[in-house]
PABAPA-352923 format. One line per 10 residues: number of its first residue (from 1); their letters; for each residue y negated, z negated, x negated of N, C-alpha, C. Coordinates in pm, whole numbers. Atoms other than C-alpha are relative to their C-alpha. Layout:
BEGIN
NUM> a> Y Z X Y Z X Y Z X | ... $
END
This chain:
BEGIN
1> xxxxxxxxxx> 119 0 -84 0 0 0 -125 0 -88 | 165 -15 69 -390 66 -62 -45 -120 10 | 91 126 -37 -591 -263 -90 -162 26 20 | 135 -41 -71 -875 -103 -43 -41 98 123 | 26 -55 -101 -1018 -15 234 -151 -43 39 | 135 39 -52 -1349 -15 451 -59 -185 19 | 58 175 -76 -1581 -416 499 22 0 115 | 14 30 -201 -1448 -564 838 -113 -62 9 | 98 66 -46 -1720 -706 1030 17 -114 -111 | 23 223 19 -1822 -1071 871 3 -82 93 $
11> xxxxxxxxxx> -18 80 -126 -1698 -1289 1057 -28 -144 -16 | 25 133 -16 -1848 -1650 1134 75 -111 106 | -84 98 -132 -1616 -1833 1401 133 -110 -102 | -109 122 48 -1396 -2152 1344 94 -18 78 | -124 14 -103 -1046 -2245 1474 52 -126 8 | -4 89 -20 -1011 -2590 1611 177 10 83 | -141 43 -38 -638 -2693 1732 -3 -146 38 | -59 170 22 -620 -3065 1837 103 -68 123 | -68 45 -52 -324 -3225 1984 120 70 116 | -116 -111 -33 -91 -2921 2094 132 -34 23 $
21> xxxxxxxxxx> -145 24 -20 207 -2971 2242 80 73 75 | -105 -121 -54 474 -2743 2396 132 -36 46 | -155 11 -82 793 -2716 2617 44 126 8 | -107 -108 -75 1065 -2484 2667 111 -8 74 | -83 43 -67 1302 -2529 2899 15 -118 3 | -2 172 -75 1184 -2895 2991 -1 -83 -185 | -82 42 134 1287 -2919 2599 -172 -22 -82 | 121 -33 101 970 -3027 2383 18 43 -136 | 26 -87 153 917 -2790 2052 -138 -41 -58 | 134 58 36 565 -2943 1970 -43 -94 -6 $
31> xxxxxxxxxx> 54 142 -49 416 -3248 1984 -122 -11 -71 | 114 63 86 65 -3352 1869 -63 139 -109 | 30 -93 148 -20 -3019 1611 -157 2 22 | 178 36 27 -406 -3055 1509 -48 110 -125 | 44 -45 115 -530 -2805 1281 -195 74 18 | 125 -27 12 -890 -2715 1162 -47 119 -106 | 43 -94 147 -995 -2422 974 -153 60 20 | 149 -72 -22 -1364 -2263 885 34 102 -94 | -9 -130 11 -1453 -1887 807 98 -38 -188 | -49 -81 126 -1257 -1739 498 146 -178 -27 $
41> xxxxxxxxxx> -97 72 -31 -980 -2051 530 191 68 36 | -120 -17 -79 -595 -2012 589 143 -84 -23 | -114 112 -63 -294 -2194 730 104 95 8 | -103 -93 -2 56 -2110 607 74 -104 65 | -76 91 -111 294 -2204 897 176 -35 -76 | -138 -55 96 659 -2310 723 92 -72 73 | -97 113 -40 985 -2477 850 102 84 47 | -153 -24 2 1362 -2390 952 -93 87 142 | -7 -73 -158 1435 -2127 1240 18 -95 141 | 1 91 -113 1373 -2310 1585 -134 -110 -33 $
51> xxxxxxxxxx> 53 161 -26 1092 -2572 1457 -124 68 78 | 116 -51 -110 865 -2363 1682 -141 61 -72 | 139 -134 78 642 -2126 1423 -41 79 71 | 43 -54 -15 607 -1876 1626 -38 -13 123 | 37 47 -111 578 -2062 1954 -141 -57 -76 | 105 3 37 278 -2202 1788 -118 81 -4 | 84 -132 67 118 -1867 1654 -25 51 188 | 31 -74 -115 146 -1717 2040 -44 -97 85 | 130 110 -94 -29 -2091 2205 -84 46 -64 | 142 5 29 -318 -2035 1963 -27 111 25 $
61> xxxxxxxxxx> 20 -128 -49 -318 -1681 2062 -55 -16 154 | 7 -30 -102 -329 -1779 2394 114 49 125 | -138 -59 -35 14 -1632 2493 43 -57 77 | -138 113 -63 227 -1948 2608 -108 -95 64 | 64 105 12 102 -2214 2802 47 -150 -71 | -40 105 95 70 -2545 2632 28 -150 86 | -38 126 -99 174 -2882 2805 -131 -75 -32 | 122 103 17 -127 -3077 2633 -70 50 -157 | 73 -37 147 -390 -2991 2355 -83 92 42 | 110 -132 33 -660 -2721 2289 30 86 -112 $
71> xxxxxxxxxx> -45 -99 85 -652 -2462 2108 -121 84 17 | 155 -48 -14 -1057 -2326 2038 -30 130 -98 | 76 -116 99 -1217 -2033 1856 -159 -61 19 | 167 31 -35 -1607 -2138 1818 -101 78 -144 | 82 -47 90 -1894 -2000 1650 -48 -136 -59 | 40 80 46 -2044 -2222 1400 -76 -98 46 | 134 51 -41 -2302 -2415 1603 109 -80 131 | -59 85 -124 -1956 -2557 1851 0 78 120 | -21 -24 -98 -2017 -2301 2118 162 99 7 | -106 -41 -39 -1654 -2203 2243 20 175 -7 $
81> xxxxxxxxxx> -36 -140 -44 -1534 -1807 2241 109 41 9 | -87 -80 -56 -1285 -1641 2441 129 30 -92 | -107 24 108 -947 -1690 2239 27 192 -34 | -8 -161 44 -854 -1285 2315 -130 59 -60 | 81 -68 64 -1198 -1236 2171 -9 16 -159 | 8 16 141 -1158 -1384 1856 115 -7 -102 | -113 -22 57 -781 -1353 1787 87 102 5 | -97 -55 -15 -523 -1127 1711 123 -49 -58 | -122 51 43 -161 -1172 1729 80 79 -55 | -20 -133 55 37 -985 1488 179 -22 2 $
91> xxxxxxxxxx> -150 59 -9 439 -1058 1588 84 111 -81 | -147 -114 40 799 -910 1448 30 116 71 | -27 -167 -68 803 -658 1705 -90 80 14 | 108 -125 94 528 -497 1550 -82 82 94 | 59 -74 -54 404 -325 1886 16 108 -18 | -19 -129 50 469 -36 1769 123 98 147 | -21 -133 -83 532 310 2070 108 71 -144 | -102 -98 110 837 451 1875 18 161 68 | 5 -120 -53 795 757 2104 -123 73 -44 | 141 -90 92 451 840 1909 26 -7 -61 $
101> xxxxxxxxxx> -2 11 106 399 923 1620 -101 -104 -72 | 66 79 59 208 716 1353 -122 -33 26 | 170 -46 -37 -135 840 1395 -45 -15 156 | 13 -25 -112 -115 873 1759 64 -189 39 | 94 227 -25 -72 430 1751 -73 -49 -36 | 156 50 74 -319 422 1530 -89 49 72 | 111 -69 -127 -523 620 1784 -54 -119 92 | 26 66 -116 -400 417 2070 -36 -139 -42 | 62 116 53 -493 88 1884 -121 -7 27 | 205 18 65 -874 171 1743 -35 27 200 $
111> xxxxxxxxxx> 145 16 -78 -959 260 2109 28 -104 84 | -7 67 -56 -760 -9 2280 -110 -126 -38 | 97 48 89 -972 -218 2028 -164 53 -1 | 114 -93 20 -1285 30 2048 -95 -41 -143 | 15 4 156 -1254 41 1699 -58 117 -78 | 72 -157 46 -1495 346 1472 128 64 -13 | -48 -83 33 -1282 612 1463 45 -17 -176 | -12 28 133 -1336 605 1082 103 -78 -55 | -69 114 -10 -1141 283 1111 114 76 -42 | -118 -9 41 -809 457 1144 60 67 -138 $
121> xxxxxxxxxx> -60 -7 79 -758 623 856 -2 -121 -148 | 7 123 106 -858 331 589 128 -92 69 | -111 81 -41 -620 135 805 166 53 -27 | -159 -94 62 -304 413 738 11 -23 -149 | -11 40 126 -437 407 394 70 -135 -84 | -1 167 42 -453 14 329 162 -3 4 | -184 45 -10 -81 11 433 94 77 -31 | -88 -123 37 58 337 299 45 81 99 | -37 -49 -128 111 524 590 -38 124 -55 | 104 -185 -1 -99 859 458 110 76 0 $
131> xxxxxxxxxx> -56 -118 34 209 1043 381 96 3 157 | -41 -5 -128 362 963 748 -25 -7 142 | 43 2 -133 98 1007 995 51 88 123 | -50 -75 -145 241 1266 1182 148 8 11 | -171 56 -81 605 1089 1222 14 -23 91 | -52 65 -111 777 974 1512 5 -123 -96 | -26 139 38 731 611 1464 171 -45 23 | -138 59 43 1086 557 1536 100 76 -69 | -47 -67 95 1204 781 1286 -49 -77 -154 | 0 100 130 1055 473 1022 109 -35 -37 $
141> xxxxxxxxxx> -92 119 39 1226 235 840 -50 -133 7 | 27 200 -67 1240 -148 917 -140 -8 -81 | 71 54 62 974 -168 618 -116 76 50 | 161 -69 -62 731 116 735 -60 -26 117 | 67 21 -111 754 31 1067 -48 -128 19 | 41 84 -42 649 -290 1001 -158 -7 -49 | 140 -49 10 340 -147 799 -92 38 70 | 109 -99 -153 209 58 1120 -40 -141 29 | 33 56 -48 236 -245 1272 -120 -132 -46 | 86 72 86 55 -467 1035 -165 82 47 $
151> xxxxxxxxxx> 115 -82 -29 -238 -183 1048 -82 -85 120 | 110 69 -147 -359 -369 1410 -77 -107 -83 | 77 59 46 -471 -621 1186 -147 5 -69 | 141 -84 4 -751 -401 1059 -62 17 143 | 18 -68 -108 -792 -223 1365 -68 -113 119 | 82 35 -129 -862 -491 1588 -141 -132 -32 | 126 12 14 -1129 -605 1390 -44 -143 53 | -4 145 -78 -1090 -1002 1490 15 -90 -79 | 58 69 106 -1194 -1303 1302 133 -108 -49 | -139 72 16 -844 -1468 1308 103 49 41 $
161> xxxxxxxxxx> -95 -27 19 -551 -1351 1215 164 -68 16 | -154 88 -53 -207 -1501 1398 129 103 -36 | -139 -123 89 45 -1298 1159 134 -122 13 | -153 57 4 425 -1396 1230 84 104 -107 | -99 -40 91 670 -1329 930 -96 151 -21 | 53 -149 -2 435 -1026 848 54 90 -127 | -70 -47 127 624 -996 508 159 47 51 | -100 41 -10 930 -970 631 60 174 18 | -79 -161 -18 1147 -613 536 -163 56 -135 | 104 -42 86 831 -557 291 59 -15 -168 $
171> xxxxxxxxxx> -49 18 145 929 -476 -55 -95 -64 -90 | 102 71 51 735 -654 -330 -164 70 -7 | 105 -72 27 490 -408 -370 -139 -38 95 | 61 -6 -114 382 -392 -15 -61 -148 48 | 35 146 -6 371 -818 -21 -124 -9 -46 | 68 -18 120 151 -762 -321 -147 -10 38 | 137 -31 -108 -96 -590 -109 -22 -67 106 | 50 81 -108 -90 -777 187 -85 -111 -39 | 59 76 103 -188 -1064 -32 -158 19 40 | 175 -26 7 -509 -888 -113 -45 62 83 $
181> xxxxxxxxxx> 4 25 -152 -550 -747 251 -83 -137 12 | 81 90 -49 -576 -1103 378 -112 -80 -106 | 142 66 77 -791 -1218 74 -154 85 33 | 70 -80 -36 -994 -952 167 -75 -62 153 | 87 21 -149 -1043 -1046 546 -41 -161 -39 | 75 166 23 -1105 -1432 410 -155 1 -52 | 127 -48 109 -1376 -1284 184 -127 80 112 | 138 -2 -58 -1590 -1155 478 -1 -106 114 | -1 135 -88 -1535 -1492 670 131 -36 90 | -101 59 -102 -1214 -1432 847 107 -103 -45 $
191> xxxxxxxxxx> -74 104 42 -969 -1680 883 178 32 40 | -158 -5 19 -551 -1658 860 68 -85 36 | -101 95 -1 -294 -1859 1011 161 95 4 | -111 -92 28 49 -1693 859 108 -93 42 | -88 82 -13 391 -1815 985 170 80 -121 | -84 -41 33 645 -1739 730 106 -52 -65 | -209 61 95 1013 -1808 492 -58 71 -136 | -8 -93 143 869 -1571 223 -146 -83 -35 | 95 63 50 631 -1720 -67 -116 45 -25 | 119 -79 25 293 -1605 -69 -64 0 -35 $
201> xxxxxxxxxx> 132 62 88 31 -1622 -293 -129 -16 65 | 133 -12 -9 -278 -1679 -157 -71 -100 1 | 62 124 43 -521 -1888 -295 -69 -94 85 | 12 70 -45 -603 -2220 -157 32 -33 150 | -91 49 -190 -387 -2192 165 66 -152 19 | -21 123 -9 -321 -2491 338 128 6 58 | -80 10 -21 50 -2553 408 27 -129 123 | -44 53 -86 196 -2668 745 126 -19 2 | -146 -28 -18 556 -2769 757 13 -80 127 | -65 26 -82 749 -2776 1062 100 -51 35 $
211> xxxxxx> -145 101 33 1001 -3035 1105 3 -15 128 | -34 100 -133 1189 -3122 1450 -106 -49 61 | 117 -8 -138 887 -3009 1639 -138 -107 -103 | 97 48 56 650 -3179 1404 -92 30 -98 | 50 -66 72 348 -3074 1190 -7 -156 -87 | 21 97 161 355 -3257 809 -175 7 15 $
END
């Protein structure tokens, strides 16, 4: 992948979490999770399969409802904004139309997003895609198609980033870059909460571990 690409917006908004808690089938997966981050900040989510990573990532999204807690996006000054305004969620099933081709989700992204035009190709770039825009997306492989899907993370142009396992089928290379990707969106204020198993470099992330529904 390219690490360079076009300045996203600058983004100024903060992500408040306090006292989150969650059920599934009557069963609690959460209890109490509190987290605080400000612009250019990020939170790596960690713990065994089941301690509820990615049930987490889709409450602060907004996704699931939560039994008790908040879960805020705010501009600096405390006033509240619209969670789908200020987050995107970036899951394992990548979103990704395997009946289009590459270019033609990157299309339907930037305008679901009403993202510049311009946008999409730095976004194919950033993730290596240039030499397969006009594929059938499901004619990828596990690793490309998880690149397309990564791409929304440009594309939708949103100040917090709710990436699940986003490494995951990514050869080192492609890690490499993601890396400097999200250092990149920290660097014009955005903020990262990653949930993953794979080790990631990025400097001064704050580590969450997930234990039997509990945040360390």
């Amino acid at each position: 992948m390219n690490e360079t690409f076009a300045a996203t917006p600058a983004h100024r908004y903060r992500f408040r979490a306090s006292g989150v808690s969650i059920s599934r089938g009557g069963v609690q997966i959460l209890s109490d999770i509190s987290l605080a981050l400000d612009p250019g900040e990020t939170a790596i989510l960690r713990g065994p399969n089941g301690a509820g990573k990615t049930t987490l990532l889709r409450a602060f999204a907004g996704l699931l409802r939560k039994d008790g807690g908040q879960a805020l996006v705010q501009t600096m000054d405390g006033k509240s904004v619209d969670t789908a305004d200020g987050t995107i969620y970036c899951g394992p099933l990548n979103a990704v139309k395997f009946s289009l081709t590459v270019d033609e989700n990157l299309r339907f992204w930037a305008a679901l997003y009403n993202t510049p035009p311009s946008m999409i190709a730095e976004a194919r770039a950033a993730f290596g895609l240039d030499a397969h825009g006009g594929r059938n997306a499901g004619a990828l492989s596990t690793g490309y198609c998880r690149r397309l899907g990564l791409s929304r993370l440009l594309l939708a142009r949103k100040a917090i980033w709710l990436a699940d396992e986003p490494t995951a089928s990514l050869d080192a290379a492609a890690v490499n870059a993601f890396e400097k990707i999200v250092e990149r969106h920290r660097g014009d204020g955005g903020i990262a909460i990653i949930a993953t198993h794979d080790a990631l470099s990025i400097a001064s992330a704050r580590t969450i571990e997930l234990k039997t529904g509990i945040a360390a």
